[in-house]
C-alpha positions as a printed NumPy array, in Angstrom:
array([[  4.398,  20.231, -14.326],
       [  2.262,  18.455, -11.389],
       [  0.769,  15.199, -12.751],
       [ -2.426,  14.645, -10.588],
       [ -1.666,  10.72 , -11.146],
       [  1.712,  10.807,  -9.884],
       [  0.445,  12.342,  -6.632],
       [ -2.316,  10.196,  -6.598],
       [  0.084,   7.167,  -6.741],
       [  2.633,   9.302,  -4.018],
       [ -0.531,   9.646,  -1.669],
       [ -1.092,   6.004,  -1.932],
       [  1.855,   4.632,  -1.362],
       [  2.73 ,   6.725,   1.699],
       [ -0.547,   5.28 ,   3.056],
       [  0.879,   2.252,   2.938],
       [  4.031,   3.197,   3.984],
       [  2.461,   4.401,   7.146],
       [  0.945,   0.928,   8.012],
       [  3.831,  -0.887,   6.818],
       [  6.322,   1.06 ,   9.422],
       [  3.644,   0.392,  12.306],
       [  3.852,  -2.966,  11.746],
       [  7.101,  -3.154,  11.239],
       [  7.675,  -1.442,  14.622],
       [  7.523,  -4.102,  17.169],
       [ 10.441,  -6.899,  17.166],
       [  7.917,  -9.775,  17.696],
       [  6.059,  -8.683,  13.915],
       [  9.373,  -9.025,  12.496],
       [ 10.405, -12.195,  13.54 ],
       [  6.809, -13.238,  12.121],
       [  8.18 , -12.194,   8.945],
       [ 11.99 , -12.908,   9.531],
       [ 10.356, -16.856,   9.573],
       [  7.887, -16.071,   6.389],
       [ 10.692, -15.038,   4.274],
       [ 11.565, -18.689,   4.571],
       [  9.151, -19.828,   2.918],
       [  4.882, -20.052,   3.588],
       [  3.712, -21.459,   6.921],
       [  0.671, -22.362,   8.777],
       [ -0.511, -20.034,  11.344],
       [ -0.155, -22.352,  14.145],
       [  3.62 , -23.128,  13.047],
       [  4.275, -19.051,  12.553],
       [  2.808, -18.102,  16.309],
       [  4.369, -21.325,  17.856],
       [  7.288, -20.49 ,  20.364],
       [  6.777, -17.089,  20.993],
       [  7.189, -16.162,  24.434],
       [  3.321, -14.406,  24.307],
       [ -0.653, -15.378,  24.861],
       [ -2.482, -16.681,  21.439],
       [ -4.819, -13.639,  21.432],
       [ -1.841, -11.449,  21.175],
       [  0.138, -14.076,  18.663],
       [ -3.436, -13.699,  17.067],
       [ -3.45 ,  -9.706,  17.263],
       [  0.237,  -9.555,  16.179],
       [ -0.521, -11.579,  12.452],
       [ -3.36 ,  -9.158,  12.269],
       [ -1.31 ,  -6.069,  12.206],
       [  0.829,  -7.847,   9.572],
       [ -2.701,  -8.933,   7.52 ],
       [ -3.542,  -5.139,   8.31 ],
       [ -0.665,  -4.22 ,   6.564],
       [ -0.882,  -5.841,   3.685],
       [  2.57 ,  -7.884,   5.184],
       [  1.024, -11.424,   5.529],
       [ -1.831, -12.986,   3.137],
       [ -3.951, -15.69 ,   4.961],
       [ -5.8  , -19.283,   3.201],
       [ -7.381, -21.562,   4.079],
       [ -5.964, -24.777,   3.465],
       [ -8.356, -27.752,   4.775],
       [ -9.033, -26.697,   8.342],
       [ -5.984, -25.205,   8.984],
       [ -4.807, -21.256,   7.475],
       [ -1.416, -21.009,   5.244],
       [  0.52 , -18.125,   6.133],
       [  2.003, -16.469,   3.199],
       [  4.489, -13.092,   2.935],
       [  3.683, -10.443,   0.45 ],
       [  6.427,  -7.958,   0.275],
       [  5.291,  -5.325,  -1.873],
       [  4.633,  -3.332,   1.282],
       [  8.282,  -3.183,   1.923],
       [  9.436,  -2.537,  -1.145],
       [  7.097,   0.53 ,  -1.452],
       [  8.222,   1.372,   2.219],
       [ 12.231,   0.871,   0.29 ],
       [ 11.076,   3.16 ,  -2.278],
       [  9.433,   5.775,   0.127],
       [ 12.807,   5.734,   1.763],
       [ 14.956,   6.494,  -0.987],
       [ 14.102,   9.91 ,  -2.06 ],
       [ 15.597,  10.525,   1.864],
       [ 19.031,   9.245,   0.458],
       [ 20.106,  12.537,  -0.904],
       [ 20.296,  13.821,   2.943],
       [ 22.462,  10.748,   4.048],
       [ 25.168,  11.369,   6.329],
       [ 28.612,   9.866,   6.045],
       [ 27.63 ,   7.221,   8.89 ],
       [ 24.347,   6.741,   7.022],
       [ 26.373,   6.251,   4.021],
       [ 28.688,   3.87 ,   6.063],
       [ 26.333,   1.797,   7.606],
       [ 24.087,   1.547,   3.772],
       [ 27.434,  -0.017,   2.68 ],
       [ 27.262,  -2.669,   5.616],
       [ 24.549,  -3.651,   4.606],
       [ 24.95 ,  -4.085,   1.025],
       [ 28.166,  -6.265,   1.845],
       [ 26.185,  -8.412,   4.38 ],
       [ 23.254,  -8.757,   1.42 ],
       [ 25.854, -10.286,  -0.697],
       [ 26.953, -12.566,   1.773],
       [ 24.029, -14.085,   1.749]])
């Protein structure tokens, strides 16, 4: 049976998923989040010290806004920086139905990871 909601929800989320990848796609978007996932920041503090101009620091956080990947405030006159990572958890999720076709490197390399996660 075809539930209309359930590919409703499926349409949705590879939407997202869409947007998600794309901003996932350049290196300097995931260090933005690599130092969000440490905990919230102010924009100045998350663009500081990367080797590019402010108006593309500036266009760079808006992909991630874009993508639902960052969540901006205002806190006095400055903006808190804050990751939401429901985006990459759908984006996990999208992913996983692709597991059944996982090669044995695939498999071996899903195993690294898990082993490093723990480490952590």
């Amino acid at each position: 049976m075809d539930d209309p909601l359930a590919r409703l929800v499926d349409v949705m989320i590879v939407s997202r998923v869409g947007e998600t990848f794309h901003a996932l796609a350049d290196p300097t978007r995931r260090a933005m989040l690599d130092r969000l996932a440490q905990g919230d920041l102010r924009t100045g503090d998350l663009l500081a010290g990367f080797a590019i101009s402010d108006a593309a620091a500036a266009k760079h956080l808006a992909v991630l806004e874009s993508a639902g990947l960052v969540r901006r405030q205002r806190e006095g006159k400055c903006r808190r920086c804050t990751l939401n990572a429901d985006p990459l958890v759908e984006a996990g999720l999208w992913l996983r139905r692709w597991n059944a076709l996982a090669s044995p490197t695939a498999a071996r390399t899903a195993a690294l990871i898990d082993r490093a996660a723990t480490l952590a």
